[in-house]
C-alpha positions in Angstrom: 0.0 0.0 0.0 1.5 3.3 -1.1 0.9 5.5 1.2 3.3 7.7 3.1 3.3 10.4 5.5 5.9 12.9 5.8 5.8 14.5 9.3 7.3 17.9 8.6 8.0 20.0 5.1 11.7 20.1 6.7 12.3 16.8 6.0 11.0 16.6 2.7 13.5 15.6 -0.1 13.5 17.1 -3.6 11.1 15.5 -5.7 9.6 13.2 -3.3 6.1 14.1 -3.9 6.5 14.0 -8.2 4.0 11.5 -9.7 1.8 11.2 -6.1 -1.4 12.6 -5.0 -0.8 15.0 -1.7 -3.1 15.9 1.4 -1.5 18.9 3.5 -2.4 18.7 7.0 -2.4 21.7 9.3 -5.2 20.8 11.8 -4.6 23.5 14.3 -5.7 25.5 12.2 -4.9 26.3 8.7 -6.9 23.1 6.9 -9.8 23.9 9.6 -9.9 27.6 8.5 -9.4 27.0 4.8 -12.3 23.9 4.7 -14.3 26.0 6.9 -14.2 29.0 4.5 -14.7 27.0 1.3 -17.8 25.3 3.2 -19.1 28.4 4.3 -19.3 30.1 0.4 -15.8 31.5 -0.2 -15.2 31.9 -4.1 -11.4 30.4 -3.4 -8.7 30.7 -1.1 -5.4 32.5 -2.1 -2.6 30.7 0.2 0.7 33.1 0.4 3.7 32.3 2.3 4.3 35.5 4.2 2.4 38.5 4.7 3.8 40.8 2.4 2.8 38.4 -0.6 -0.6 38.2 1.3 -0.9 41.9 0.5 0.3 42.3 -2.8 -2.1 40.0 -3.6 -4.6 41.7 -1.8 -4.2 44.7 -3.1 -4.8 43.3 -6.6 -8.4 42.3 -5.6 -11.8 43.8 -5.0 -11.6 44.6 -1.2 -15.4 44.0 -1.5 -15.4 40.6 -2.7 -12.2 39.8 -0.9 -11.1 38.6 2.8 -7.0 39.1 3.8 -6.6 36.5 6.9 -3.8 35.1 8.6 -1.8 35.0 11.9 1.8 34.3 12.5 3.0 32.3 16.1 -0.5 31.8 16.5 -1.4 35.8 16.9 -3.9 37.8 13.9 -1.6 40.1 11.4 -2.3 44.1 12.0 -3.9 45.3 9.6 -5.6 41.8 8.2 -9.2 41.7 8.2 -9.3 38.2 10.2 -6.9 35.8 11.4 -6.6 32.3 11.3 -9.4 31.2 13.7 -11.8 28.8 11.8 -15.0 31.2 13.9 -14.4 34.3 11.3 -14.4 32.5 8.4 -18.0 31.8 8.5 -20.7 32.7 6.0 -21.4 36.3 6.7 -17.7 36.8 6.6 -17.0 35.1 3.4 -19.7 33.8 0.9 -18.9 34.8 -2.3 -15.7 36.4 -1.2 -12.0 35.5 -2.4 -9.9 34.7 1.0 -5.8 35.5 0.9 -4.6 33.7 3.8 -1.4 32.9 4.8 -0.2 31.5 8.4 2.9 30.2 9.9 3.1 26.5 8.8 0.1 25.5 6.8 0.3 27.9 4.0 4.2 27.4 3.4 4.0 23.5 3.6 1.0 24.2 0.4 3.9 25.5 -1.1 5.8 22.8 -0.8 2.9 20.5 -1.8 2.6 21.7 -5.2 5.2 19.7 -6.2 2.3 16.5 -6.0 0.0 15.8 -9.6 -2.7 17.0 -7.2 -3.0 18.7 -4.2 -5.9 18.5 -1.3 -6.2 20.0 2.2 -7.6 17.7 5.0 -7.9 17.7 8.6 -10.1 16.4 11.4 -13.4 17.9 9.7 -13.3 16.7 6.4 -11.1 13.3 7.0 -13.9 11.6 4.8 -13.4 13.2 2.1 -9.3 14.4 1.9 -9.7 10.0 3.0 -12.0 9.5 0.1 -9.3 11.2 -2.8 -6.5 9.2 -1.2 -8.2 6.3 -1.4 -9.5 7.2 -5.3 -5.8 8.1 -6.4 -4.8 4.7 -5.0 -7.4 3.3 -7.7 -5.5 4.9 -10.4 -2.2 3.9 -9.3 -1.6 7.1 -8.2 0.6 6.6 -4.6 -0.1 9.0 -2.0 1.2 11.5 0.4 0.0 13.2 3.9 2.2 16.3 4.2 2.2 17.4 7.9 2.8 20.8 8.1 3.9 20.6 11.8 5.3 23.7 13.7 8.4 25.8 12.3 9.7 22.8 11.1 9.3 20.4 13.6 6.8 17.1 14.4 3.3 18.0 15.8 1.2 15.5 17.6 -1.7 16.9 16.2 -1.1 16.5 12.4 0.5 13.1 12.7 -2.3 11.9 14.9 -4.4 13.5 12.1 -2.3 11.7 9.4 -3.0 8.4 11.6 -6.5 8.7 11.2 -6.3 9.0 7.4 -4.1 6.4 7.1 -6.7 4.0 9.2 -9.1 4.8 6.5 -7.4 4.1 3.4 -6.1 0.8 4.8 -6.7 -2.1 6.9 -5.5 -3.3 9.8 -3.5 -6.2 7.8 -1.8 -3.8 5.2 -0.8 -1.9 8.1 2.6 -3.8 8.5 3.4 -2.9 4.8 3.2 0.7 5.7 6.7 3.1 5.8 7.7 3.8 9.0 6.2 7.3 9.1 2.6 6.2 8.3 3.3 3.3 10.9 3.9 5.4 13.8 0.8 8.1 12.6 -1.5 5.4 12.6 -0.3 3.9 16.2 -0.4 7.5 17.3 -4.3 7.3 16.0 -5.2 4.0 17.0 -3.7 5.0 20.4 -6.1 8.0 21.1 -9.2 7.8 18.5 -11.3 7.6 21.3 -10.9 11.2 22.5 -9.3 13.4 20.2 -9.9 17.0 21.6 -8.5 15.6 24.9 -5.1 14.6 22.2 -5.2 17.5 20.9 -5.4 19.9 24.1 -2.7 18.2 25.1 -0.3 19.7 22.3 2.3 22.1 22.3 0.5 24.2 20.0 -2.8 23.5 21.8 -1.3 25.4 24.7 -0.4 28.2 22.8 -3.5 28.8 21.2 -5.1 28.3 25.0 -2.6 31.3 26.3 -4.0 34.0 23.4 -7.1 32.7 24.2 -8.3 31.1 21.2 -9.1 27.4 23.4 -12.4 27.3 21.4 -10.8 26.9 18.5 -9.7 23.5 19.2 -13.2 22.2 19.9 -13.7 23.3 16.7 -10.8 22.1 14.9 -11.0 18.3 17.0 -14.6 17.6 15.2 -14.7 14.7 13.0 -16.2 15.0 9.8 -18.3 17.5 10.2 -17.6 19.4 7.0 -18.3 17.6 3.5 -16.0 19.7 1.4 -12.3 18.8 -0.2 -10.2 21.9 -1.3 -7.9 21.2 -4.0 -5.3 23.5 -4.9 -4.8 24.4 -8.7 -2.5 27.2 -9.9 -1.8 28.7 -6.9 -5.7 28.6 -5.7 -8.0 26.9 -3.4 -11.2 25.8 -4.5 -13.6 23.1 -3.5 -13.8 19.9 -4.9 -16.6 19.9 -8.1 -17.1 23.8 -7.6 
């Protein structure tokens, strides 16, 4: 079974991801905030890798019909009209709007990503479906790739245990022993704590940090489990959903 899971952009080699489809995972919170956008009526998201490509790319769009968003460490950009909190990406804030977002890890491991012959976003809220295009490129012979986007280059719990939980989808438990080491220890991680993820994820690094600038509901948010039927695919340096 071809699947592998890389547990942070930094240890990504050069054309490792050519010929193989790619789900980037940044569950706390980039792939909550971008699914959550898409699902509530964005037009597309617009990842950038640092905030002064955010705004140039801002600045070439219709302010009305467009949403600039991001964070870096965790905190909202001055000056952005949102930040990377999945609760202000909600209808009212962005159907029908273009969102530029870009955040510490998630956008720049996208990036990285677009090295894959396609590219999806996934995380605890849409696992069914970023499971479901794994699962379809496997069909096709087309050998896949969870990217975790981890924190400033390390290993996050949350985004291997995320990968885990993908993994346990796309394979049984007797091609389990065929995985590479990487998927093997994401889906032990998984199988280890599937029966209370928010209390896993709280228990992060990053958790803690989002707890201290007081954005602890977020992870509530982000911990639900397919609760969001939507799969952004990234094309050309956009975000759209799946069939939009």
């Amino acid at each position: 079974m071809d699947i592998d899971v890389v547990l942070s952009p930094a240890v990504l080699a050069p054309e490792a991801l050519k010929g193989r489809r790619v789900v980037m995972v940044d569950v706390l919170r980039a792939s909550t905030t971008i699914a959550t956008a898409l699902a509530s009526g964005a037009r597309a998201v617009i990842p950038a890798t640092d905030t002064g490509e955010a705004g140039r790319l801002a600045a070439n769009l219709d302010p009305d019909f467009s949403l600039l968003g991001g964070e870096r460490d965790g905190k909202p950009v001055a000056g952005f009209g949102a930040g990377n909190s999945p609760a202000e990406y909600g209808p009212e804030a962005v159907q029908g709007k273009t969102v530029v977002l870009t955040t510490t890890n998630g956008t720049r491991a996208l990036a990285k990503a677009k090295a894959g012959i396609e590219v999806a976003v996934g995380g605890f809220v849409n696992a069914a479906r970023a499971a479901r295009f794994l699962a379809e490129g496997l069909e096709r012979g087309e050998p896949g790739t969870i990217l975790c986007a981890g924190w400033h280059g390390r290993v996050s719990l949350e985004d291997t245990l995320c990968a885990g939980l993908l993994v346990s989808r796309v394979v049984t438990a007797a091609q389990a022993s065929g995985l590479t080491d990487s998927s093997k220890m994401a889906y032990a991680l998984y199988q280890g704590s599937r029966d209370d993820i928010e209390r896993a994820l709280r228990s992060t690094e990053h958790a803690r940090r989002l707890i201290a600038l007081d954005f602890g509901d977020d992870i509530t948010r982000c911990a639900q489990i397919d609760t969001l039927d939507v799969l952004p695919v990234q094309h050309d340096g956009r975000i759209t959903a799946s069939g939009a």
